[in-house]
C-alpha positions in Angstrom: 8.4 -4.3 18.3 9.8 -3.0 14.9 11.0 -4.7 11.6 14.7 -3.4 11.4 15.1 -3.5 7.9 12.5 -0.9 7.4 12.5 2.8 7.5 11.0 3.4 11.2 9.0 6.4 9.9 7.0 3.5 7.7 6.1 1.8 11.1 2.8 1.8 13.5 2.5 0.0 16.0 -1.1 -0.2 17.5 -4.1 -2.5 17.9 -6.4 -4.0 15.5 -9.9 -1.7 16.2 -12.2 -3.2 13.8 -12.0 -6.2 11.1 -14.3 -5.7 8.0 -14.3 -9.3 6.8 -15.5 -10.0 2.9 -15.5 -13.4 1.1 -11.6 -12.8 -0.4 -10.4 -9.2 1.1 -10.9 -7.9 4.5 -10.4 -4.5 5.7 -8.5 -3.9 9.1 -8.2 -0.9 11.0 -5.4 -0.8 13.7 -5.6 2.1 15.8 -2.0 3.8 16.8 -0.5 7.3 18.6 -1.0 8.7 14.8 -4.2 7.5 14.5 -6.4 4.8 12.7 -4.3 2.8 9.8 -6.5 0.7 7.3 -5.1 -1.7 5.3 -6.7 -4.5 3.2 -5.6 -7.8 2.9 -6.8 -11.2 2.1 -9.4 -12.7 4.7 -7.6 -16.1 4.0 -4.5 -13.8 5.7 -7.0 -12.7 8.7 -7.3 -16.2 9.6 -3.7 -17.6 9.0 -2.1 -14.8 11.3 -5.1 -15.2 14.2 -6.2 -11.7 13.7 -8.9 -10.3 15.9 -9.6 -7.3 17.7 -7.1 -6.2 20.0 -4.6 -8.1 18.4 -0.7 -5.9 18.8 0.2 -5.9 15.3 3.0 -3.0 13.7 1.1 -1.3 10.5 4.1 -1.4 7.8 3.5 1.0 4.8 4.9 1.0 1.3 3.5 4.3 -0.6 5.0 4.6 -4.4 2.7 8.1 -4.5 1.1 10.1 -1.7 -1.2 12.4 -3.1 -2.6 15.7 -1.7 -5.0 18.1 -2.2 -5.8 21.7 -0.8 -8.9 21.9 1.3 
């Protein structure tokens, strides 16, 4: 599954890992190849799209700014 109207390299596809759940924001880590992708979105989104771990869901990201620093 991919979105084709977005930049493939801004795709990952995995499964949801672990769902952090708060009163308005919730934090959901989807494991993929790459690694684990966390994104936060509303809880009242959780619920509407039936997320729960080991849902199959494609991590889409939109970065304005990357930022990196020498360790």
């Amino acid at each position: 599954m991919s979105i084709q109207a977005i930049n493939v390299r801004n795709q990952f596809r995995g499964k949801i890992k672990e769902i952090i759940e708060g009163p308005v924001v919730s934090e959901v880590d989807v494991e993929t190849p790459a690694g684990i992708v966390t994104s936060v979105i509303t809880t009242r989104s959780i619920r509407d799209l039936g997320l729960v771990i080991g849902t199959e869901v494609v991590a889409l990201v939109k970065a304005t700014e990357v930022s990196i620093a020498k360790l």
